[in-house]
N, C-alpha and C positions, 0 to 999 in steps of 0.2 A: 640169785635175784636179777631180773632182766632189769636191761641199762636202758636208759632214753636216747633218744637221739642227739641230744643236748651232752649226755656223758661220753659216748662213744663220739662227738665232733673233736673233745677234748683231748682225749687221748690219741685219736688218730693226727691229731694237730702236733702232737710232741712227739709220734714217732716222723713223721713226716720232717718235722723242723730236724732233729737226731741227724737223718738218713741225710737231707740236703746241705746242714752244717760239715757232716762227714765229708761229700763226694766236693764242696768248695774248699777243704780245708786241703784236702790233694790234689786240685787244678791250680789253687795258689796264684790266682787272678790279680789279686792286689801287691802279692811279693815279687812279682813279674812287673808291674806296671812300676814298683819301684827301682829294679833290679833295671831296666833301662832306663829312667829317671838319673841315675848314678852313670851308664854307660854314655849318656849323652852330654852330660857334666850339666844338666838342671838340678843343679844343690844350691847355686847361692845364696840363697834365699834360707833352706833346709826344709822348706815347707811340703815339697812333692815326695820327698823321702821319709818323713814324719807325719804323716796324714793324721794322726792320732791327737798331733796336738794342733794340728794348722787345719784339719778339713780338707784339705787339699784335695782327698779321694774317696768316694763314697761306695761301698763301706771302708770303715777307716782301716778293716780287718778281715783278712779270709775267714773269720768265726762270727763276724755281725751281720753276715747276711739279712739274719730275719730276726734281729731285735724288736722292730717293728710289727706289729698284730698286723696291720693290713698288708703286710708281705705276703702271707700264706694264712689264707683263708680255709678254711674245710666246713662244707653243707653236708648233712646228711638226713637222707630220707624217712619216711614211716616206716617205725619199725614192722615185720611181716614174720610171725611166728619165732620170735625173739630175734631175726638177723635185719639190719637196716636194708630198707629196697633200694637204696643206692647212694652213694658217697663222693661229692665232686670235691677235689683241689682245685684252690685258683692261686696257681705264684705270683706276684708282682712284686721283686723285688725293687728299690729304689738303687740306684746305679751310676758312678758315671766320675766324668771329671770338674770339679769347683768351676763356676762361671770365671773366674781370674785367669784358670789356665784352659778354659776353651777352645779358644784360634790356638795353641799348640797343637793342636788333634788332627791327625789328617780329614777326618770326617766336617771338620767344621767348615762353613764359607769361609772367601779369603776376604782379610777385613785390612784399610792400609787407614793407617792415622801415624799423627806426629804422639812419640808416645811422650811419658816423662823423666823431660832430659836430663831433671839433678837423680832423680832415681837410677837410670841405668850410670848417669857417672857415679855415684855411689857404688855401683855393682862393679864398674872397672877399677875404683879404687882396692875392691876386697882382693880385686883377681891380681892387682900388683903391677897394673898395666903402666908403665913410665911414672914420672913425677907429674904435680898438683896441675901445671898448664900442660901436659899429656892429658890427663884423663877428662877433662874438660872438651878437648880437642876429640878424643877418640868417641866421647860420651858423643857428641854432637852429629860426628859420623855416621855412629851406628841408628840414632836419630831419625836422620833423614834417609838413612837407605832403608828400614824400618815402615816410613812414610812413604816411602815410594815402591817399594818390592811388597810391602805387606811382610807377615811372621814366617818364619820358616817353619814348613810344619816335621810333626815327626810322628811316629809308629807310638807314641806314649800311652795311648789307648787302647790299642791294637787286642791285648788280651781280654778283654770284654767281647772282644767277637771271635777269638781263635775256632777253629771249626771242631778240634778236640777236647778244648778244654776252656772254651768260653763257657759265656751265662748259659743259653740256651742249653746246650747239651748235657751240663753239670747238672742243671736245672732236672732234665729229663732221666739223665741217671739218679739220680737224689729220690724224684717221685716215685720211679721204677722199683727200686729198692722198697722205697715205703708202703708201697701199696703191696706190696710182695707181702709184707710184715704184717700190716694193716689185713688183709687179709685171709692169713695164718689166722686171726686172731675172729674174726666177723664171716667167714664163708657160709653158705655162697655170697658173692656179693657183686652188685652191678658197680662198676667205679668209671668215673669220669672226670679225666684228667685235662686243666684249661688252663696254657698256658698264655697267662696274659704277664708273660715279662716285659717292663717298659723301663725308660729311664726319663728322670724326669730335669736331667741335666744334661748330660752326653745325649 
């Protein structure tokens, strides 16, 4: 029984999603970005390490890439003697680091403000930094040098753009794969692959 373009969009959308969850699930983009999060000591909080419960990093998981339908989109053409005349992917993963921890990101502008000063003395208290008139004194410190240097940035994002195993090229082997598969299964077949990955945070 010949399929419509509507059934063959379907299933080339599940092997496609398969193939991309695979080749993210090996570049390990978000266990990395955690995996420095710990080597820098941004735990106090627990939230940049815990994405899962705090949002902190989107996706919260090197397997939710494409939870989302408008992730990965698949068109497919008239069909022509039972095989579709052509089949585009469009990826558009969503991506990135939580607006809270943005100025950590080397990519971000440098932003200086006086931040809040019982919050980070709250944070020198967890760290054990001297007694009650200490951490008030250090909180104040760090404050103002804060407000006048701006945030220290760091590499915390850096895996979203690695050259081997960032978005993009996971991205590219993922589809690679798929349309290998996709295919197998539809030849001959014209295929046209669009990669509109963006982030709508980072």
């Amino acid at each position: 029984m010949a399929r419509s373009s509507k059934q063959i969009a379907v299933t080339a959308r599940v092997i496609m999603v398969q193939a991309l969850a695979k080749e993210f699930r090996k570049s390990q983009i978000i266990k990395k970005i955690i995996a420095i999060a710990k080597e820098k000591n941004m735990i106090s909080t627990g939230d940049l390490i815990n994405p899962k419960k705090s949002g902190s990093i989107i996706p919260d998981a090197d397997d939710h890439w494409f939870e989302k339908p408008e992730s990965l989109r698949v068109f497919v053409g008239p069909i022509i003697n039972g095989v579709p005349s052509f089949l585009r992917v469009v990826v558009a993963p969503e991506y990135g680091i939580a607006s809270k921890y943005y100025y950590l990101t080397k990519k971000s502008p440098r932003k200086k403000w006086l931040p809040n000063v019982r919050a980070i003395e709250s944070w020198v208290r967890k760290k054990g930094i001297g007694d009650l008139a200490d951490s008030k004194k250090v909180a104040w410190a760090i404050s103002k040098s804060m407000e006048k240097k701006g945030i220290k940035k760091t590499n915390l994002a850096n895996p979203f753009l690695y050259k081997g195993t960032g978005v993009k090229p996971t991205i590219e082997r993922g589809v690679n794969k798929g349309m290998v598969r996709t295919s197998e299964l539809y030849q001959p077949m014209i295929t046209d692959y669009i990669d509109n990955t963006f982030s709508k945070i980072f």
